[in-house]
N, C-alpha and C positions, 0 to 999 in steps of 0.2 A: 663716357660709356663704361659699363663695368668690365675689369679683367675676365677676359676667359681663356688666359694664356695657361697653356698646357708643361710642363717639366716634369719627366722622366727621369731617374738617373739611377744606373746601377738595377735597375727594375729586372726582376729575376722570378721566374716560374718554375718550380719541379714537378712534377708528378711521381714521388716516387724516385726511382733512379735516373728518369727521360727527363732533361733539361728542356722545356716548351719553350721559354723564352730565355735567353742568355746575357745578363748584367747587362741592357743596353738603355743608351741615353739618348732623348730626343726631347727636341724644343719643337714646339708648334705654337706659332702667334696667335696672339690675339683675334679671334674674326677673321681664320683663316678655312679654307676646306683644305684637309688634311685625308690624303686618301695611304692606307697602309695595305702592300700591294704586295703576295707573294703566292706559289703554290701551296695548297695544300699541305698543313702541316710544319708549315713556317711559322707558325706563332703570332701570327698575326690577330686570329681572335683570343687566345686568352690574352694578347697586349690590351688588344678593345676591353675585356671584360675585366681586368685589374683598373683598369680606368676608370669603368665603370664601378667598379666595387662587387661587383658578382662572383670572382675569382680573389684570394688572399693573395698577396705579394708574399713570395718565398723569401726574399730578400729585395731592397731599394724602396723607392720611393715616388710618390707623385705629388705634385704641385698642380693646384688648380688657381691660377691669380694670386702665384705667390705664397698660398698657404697649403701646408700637408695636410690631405688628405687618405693619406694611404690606407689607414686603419677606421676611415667614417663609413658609415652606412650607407647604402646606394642611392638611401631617400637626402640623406643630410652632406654630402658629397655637390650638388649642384652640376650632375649630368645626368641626362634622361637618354634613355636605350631605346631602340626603335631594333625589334628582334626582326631575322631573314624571313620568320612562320608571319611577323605578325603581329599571331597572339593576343587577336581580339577577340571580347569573352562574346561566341556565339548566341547567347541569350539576349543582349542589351543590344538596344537600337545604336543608330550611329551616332546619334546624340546622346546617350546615355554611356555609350565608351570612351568617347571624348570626356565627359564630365567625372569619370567616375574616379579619379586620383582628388578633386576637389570635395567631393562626397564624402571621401577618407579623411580629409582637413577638415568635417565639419563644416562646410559648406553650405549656406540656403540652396535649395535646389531651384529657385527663380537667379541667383549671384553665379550658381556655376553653369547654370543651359544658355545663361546670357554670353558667358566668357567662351563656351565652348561653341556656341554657335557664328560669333567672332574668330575664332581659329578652322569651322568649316569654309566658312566663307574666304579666308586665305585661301582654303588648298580644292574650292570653288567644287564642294561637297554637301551645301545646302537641301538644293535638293532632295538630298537622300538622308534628310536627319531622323525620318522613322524605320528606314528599311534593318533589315539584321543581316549582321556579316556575309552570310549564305547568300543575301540575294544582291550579293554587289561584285563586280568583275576585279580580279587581280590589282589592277592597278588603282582602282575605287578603295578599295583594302587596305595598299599603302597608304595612299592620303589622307585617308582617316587614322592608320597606325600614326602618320606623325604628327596630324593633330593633338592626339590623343598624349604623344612625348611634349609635344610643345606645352601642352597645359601645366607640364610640372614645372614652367617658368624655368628652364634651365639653363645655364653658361655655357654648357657643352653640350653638342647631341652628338650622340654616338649612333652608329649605323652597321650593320653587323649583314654585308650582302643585300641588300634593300633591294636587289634590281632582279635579282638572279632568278627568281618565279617567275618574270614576266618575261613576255615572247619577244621577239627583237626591235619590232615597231614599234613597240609600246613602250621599251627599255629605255631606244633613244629619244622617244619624247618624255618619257621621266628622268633621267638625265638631264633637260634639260631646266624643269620644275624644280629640281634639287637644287641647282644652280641659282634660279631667279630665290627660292627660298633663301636661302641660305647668306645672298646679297640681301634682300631686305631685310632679313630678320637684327642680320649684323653681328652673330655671337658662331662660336669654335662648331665645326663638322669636322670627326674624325668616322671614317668609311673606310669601312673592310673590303677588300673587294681581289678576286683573283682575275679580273680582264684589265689586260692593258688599256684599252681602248676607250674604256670607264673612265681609269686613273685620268687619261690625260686628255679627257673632257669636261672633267669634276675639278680637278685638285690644282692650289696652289703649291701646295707640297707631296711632295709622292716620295713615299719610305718602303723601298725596297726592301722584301724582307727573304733569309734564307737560313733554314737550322735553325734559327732560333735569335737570330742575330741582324743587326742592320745593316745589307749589302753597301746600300747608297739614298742617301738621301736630300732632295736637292725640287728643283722648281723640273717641270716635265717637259720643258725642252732641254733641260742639261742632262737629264738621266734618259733622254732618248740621243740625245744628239752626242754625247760625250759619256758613255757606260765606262765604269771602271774596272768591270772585271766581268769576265767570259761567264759568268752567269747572268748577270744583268743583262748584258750584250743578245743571249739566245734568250732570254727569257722577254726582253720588250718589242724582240720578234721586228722585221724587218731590217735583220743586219746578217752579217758573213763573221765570222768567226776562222780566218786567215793566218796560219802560222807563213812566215816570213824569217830569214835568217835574222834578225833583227829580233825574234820575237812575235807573239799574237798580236794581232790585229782587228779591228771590227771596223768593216765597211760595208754602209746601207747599202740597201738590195736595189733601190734608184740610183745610187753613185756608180754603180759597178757599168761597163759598155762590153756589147755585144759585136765582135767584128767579124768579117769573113777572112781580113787580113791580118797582119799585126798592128802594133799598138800603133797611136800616134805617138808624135816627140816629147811632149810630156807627161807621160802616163808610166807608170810601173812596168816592166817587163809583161807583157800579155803571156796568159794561161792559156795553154791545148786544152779544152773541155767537152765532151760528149754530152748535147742535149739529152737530158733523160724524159724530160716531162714540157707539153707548154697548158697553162691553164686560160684561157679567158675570161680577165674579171671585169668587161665593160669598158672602163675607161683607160686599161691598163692592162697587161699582159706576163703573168709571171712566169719566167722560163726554168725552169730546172738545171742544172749542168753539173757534172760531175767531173771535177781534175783530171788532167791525166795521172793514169798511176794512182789514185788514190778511190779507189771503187767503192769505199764507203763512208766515203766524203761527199756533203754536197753543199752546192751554193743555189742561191736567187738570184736571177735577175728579172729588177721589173722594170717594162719598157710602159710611155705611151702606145697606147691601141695604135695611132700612128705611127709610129717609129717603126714598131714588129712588122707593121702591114707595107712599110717600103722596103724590108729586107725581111720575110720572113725565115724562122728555119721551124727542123719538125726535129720528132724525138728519132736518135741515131747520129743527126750531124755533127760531125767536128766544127768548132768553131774558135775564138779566142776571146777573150775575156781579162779586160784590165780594169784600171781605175787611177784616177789624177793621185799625187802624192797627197794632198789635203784633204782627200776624203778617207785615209786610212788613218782610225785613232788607235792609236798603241793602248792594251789593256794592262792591267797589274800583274 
């Protein structure tokens, strides 16, 4: 199978005086989904778009299977971009968007509606090979934008937000398409994306990103289950953020116990805490609580629906709040 192993090193963006992306190195496998995951302004799409060749490298370099391409053109680089819009040309049928990077090669237009109607049928878009952009639903749109990237035969596809227009049902069933694609195709997905939830449904590798720079980057049970620094830790969202004499701590919002009394014999020193909030999510119930003493401080706890409902409390109660030694991971 051909190389579509990814190396970064030293890769560096400026705009000016604002450092976008900060000298940073990253390996991504061969035929791996690679999701690069941070807020807003992390740097995470001009990393995509140097990738892709759309943005100049200010300084460093990229490897695509081994060879540099840092300074190649976006067509002769061997990765196809699939943009957040789209960006399919509203005049051309669905079959004629699909085909129309083969069109540009010179292409018989019988050799490239043959190929192109081969890549709708992938993403099970046949159907609609006369309609025009306008007359197809959000997620009809995607499917045919990444037919339309797959035609350019590429190593790499890159993915810049792919989900973000689509409403939540329909996110997490392309979520899941992405996935089955992506395993059969057999070649590199590098996905930009700012939801947790995404990353670590999509990605074998999830690259935290923040300033400019790489927080943590690791497989998405290690960088949920073992964050290395207090911004990972708040940012992949279901954890506490815990100063303890010893230093900060991160322990998940399910590890933490709600008692009316103190601790039991192997738990941490139990917290006086004042219910501030309880939410109802179904199968689960997250409680709010604030420390004593620290009134603009706050923690999670989330209980089974069960659990709340043998012992509820409401917002106002004192209660206590600890957690086993093994679920508090020490941060940087």
């Amino acid at each position: 199978m051909t190389d579509s192993s990814l190396m970064l090193t030293a890769l560096t963006k400026r705009y000016g005086d604002t450092v976008a992306v900060d000298a940073i190195d990253l390996a991504i496998a061969s035929g791996s989904y690679c999701c690069l995951l941070g807020p807003s302004g992390c740097g995470k799409t001009s990393t995509l778009r140097m990738i892709a060749g759309h943005e100049s490298a200010s300084s460093g370099e990229v490897l695509l299977g081994g060879k540099y391409v840092t300074n190649a053109s976006p067509a002769d680089r061997g990765t196809a971009m699939m943009f957040q819009s789209y960006a399919l040309f509203p005049h051309l049928s669905v079959l004629d968007n699909v085909a129309f990077s083969w069109k540009m090669r010179g292409k018989s237009a019988a050799e490239r509606h043959a190929r192109a109607k081969e890549l709708l049928q992938l993403v099970a878009m046949t159907p609609y090979l006369n309609r025009l952009p306008s007359e197809l639903s959000g997620g009809q749109q995607q499917r045919v934008a990444l037919a339309r990237a797959l035609m350019t035969e590429p190593r790499v596809l890159l993915l810049d937000e792919p989900l973000s227009a689509l409403d939540p049902f329909l996110r997490v069933q392309m979520r899941a398409e992405l996935k089955r694609w992506q395993q059969e195709l057999g070649f590199t997905f590098v996905h930009v994306t700012h939801s947790q939830e995404e990353a670590m449904a999509l990605a074998d590798q999830v690259v935290v990103m923040n300033h400019g720079r790489i927080e943590q980057n690791g497989s998405p049970r290690d960088v949920f289950n073992a964050p290395r620094s207090e911004f990972v830790a708040r940012f992949m969202g279901a954890h506490n953020v815990i100063a303890t004499p010893a230093g900060k701590v991160a322990v998940r919002s399910d590890r933490l116990r709600l008692q009316r009394a103190g601790a039991n014999g192997d738990a941490c020193d139990a917290h006086l805490v004042a219910v501030r909030a309880v939410e109802y999510q179904g199968t689960y119930v997250q409680v709010s609580v604030t420390p004593d003493g620290a009134a603009d401080d706050a923690w999670t706890v989330t209980l089974p629906d069960a659990e709340f409902d043998a012992a509820p409390v409401a917002p106002g109660d004192n209660v206590f709040v600890s957690w086993a030694p093994a679920a508090a991971h020490a941060l940087a």
